[in-house]
N, C-alpha and C positions, 0 to 999 in steps of 0.2 A: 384369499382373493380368488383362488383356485376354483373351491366350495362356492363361494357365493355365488362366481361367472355362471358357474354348472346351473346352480338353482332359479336363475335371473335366463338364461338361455340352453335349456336342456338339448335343442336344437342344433347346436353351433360348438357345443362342448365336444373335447375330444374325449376319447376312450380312455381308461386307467394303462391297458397298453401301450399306447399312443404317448401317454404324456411321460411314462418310465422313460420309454424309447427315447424320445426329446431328454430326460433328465441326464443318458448320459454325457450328452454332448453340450448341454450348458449348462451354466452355475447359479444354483440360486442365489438371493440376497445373504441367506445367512452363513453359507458357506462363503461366498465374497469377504464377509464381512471379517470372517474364521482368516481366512489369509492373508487381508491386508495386517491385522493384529499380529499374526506369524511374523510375517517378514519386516515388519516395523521392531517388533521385538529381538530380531536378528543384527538391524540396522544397529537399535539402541546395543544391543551387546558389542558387536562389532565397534563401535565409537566407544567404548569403555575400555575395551581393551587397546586402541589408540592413544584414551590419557591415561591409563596406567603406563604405559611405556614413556610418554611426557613425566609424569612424576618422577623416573627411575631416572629422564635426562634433567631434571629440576635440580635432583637430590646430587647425582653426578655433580653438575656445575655449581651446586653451594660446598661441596665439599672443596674442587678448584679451589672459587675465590677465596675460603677459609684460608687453605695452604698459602697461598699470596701472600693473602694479608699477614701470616704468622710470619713469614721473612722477615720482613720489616722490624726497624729498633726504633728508640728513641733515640732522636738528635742529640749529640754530647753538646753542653755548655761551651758559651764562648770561650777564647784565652784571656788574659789579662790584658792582651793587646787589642782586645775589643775586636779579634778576627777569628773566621768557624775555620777551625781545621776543613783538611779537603776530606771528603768521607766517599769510597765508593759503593757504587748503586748497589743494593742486594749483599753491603757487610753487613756481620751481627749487629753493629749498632748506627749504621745510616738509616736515613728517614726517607719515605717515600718519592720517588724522583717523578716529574709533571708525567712521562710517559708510562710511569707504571698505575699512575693515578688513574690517568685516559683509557689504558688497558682493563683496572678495576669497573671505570664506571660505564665502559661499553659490555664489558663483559654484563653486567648491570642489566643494561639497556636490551640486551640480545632475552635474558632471562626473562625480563618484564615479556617481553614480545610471546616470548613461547606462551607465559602464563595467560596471555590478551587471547592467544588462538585456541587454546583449552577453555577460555570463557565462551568463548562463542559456540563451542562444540556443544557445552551444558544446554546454554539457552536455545539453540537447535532442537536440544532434545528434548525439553520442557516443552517448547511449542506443539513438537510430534506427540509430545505424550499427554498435555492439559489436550487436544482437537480428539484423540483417542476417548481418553474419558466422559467428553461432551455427547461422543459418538455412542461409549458404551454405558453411558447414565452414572458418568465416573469411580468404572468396576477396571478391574483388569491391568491397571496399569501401576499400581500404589508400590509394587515390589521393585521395579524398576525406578520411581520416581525416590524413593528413599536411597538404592543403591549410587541413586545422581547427588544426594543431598550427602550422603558420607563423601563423595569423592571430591565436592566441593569443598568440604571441612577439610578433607587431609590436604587439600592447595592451602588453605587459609593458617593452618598450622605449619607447612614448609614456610612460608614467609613470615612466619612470628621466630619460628626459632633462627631464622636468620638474620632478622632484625634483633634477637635476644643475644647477636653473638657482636655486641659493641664495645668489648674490651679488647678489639687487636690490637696489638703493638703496631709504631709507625706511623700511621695516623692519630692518636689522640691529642686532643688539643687543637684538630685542625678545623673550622667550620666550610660545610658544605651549603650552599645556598641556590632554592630555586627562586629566580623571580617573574614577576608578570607586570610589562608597562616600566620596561627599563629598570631602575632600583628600586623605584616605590615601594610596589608589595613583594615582598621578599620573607618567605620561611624558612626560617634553618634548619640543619640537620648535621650529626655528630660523623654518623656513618654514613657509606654509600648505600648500606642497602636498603635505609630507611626512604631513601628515593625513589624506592619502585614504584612505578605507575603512576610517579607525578606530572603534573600537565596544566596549561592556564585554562582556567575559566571567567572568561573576561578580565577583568584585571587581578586577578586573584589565584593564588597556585590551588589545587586538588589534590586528592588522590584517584586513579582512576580505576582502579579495585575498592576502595567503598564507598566511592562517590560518582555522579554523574549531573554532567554539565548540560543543564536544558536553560537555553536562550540564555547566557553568561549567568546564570543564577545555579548554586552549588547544593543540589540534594544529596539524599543518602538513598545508595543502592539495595538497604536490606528494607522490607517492610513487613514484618512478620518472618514469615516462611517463604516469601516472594524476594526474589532478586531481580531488580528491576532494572533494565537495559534499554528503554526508549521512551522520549519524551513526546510532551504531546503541552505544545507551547514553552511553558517556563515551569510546568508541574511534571510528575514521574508518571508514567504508564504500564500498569501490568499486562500480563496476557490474557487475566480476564476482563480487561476494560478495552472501551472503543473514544476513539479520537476523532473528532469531530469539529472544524476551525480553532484548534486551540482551546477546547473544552474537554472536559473528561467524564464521561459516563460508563457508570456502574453495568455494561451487554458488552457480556463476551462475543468474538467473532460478528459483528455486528455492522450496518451499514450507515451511511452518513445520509441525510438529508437536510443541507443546510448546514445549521451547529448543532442538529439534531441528530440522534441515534434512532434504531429501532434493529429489532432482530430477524435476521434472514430469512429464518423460517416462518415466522408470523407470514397466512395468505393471506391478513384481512388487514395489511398496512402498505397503503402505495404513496410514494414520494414523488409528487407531481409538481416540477420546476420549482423543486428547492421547498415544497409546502408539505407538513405530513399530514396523508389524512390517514384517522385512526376508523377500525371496525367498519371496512368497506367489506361488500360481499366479492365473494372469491372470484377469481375473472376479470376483476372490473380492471379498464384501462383508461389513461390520462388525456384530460380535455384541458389543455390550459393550468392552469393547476387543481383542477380537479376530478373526482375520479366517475366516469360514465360506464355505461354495463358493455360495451365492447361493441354496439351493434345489433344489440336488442331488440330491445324497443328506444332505445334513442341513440341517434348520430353527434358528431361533433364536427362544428363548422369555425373554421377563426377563432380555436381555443373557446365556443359557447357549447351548450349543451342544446339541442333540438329535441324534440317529441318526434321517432322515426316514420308516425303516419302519420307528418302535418310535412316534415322537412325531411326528403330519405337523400337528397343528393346537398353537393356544396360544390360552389360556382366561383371559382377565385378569380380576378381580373390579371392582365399580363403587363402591367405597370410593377415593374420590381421597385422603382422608386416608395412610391403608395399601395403596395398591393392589400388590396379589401377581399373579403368572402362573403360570399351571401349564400345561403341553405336556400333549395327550392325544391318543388315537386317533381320526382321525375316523369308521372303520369300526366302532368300538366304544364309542364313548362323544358324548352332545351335551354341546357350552357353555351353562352356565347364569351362576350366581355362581360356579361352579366345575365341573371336568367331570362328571358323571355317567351310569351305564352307559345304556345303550339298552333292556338286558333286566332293569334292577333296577326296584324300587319306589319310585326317584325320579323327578318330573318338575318342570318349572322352571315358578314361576308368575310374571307381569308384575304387581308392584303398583305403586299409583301414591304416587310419593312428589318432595315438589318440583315441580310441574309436571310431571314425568315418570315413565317406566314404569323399574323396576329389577325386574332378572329375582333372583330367590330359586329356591332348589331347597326342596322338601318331599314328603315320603311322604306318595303319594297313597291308602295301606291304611288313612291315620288321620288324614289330615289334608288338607282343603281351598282348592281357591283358587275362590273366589266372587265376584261382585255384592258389592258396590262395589270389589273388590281394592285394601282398606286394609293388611289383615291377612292372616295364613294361619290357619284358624280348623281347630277339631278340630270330626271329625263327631258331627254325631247320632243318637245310635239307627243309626249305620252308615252315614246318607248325607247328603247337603252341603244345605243350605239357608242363603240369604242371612240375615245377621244381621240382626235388625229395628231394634236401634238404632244400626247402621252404617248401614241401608238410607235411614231416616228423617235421619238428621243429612245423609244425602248428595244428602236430595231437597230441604233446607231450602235445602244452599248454591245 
């Protein structure tokens, strides 16, 4: 850009001195771009070393609820008398008491939550690092992007092996059940820890580690290599797709016009009230719903498009009710409540109405604008004098 300037204005360029001098105190684009990538990558390490230490508290509190649950016995057989002996809580062969149960399945519930805040840390960093990629023609980020994809797997693997540990003593034989819409739909479950992350979606239970609820309709959060986190109506939406009323298109980072997409950086696509126009030239701006050269050679009047040496002004009238536009010439005509010629027998009077002054046109061969400018009054005998009981009522107020 540097070069070109120089060759396009040899005049106005500075010195190769001049511009070092200037480089040490600002920053070009590519070193810009050198240290947003630095400290994003610092971020993303820094947040990895955050869920490794969640892992270490994951792992910590499966080992807990293991011990728990290893206390527990099976309940002894009734007696002949058809009555359970009394058994107390936490003997080698008593069965799980309701409060050690509620202690299991919060402790549960705390676990899930950790694992819900480690998800979001991931998709954090996926979003930081797919807008990196877009940025750097997606170079630069791959090592960190797979160091997010193992750490994900080692979550996914803590909660298999804890769902893989459903032989504890104490509970078996006992059914856990979520349901959604009172009994109706109801899933069962052996263990507690097979309830991680369950939740209604609509009337129907999920899971909310492989599943995600978009408008009470139950997808699946993996799609390919994509872990998908937000809906877009009742379908899944990735990070490199765009949402648009409930529709899904294939443009990343992308804007809405309408149910329509298009991409940010395209200069030759303008979205003018809800319309897209495609392959406009650069600059152009919105007339209505369509796109004009900004001021060119044509103007825009009441959302039309005018020829800017036939129509270079727009003349809007002061009726908020009905308010019109008319395009006029400035070289031949003034704005009033509408255009009028320069060499005709109209002129615009300001009367006062509401607090304020509204411009009116009137032929001034026959008709007056006066002292108190209530009214446009007709002359007399050929020439204007204030009305006396407009003059009078307007001395009273």
């Amino acid at each position: 850009e540097r070069k070109k300037f120089k060759e396009l204005h040899p005049d106005k360029a500075k010195s190769d001195d001049e511009e070092e001098e200037y480089a040490k105190y600002f920053e070009d684009a590519a070193a810009r771009e050198l240290r947003l990538i630095y400290e994003t990558q610092n971020a993303i390490h820094r947040v990895m070393q955050q869920m490794e230490a969640k892992l270490n508290q994951i792992q910590q509190s499966q080992n807990v609820h293991t011990s728990i649950l290893q206390q527990g016995g099976v309940a002894p057989a009734a007696s002949s008398g058809g009555q359970q002996p009394p058994v107390q809580a936490g003997a080698p062969g008593a069965g799980f008491q309701q409060h050690e149960k509620n202690e299991v399945i919060q402790g549960v519930r705390d676990l899930t939550a950790s694992v819900r805040d480690m998800k979001n840390y991931v998709n954090e960093i996926f979003t930081r690092t797919y807008n990196l990629e877009q940025k750097l023609g997606g170079t630069g980020a791959d090592p960190n992007k797979q160091a997010l994809e193992n750490i994900q797997n080692d979550i996914r693997q803590v909660r298999a092996a804890q769902i893989a540990q459903g032989n504890a003593p104490g509970i078996s034989g006992e059914i856990l059940k979520a349901c959604c819409n009172g009994n109706e739909n109801c899933a069962e479950y052996k263990q507690p820890e097979e309830m991680f992350g369950v939740a209604c979606c609509g009337l129907n239970p999920m899971n909310e580690f492989d599943q995600i609820c978009c408008e009470n309709v139950t997808r699946s959060r993996r799609q390919g290599s994509t872990y998908i986190d937000r809906c877009c109506g009742n379908q899944t939406l990735s990070f490199d797709q765009t949402c648009c009323q409930g529709i899904v298109h294939n443009i990343p980072n992308g804007e809405c016009c309408g149910s329509q997409a298009f991409s940010r950086s395209n200069p030759n696509i303008l979205c003018c009230n809800g319309v897209l126009n495609l392959n406009v030239p650069k600059g152009s701006l919105c007339c209505g719903n369509q796109p004009y050269d900004g001021g060119i050679r044509e103007s825009c009047c009441g959302g039309i498009i005018q020829q800017k040496e036939q129509f270079d002004g727009c003349c809007s009238s002061f009726d908020e009710d009905e308010k019109q536009f008319f395009p006029y010439n400035t070289k031949l005509s003034l704005c009033c409540d509408r255009p009028i010629e320069k060499t005709g027998n109209f002129k615009c009077c300001y009367l006062r109405r509401n607090g304020t002054f509204s411009p009116q046109s009137y032929d001034y061969t026959t008709s007056c604008c006066t002292y108190p400018y209530i009214n446009i009054t007709a002359k007399t005998n050929g020439t204007c004098v204030p009305t006396p009981t407009l003059l009078s009522a307007n001395i009273r107020q």
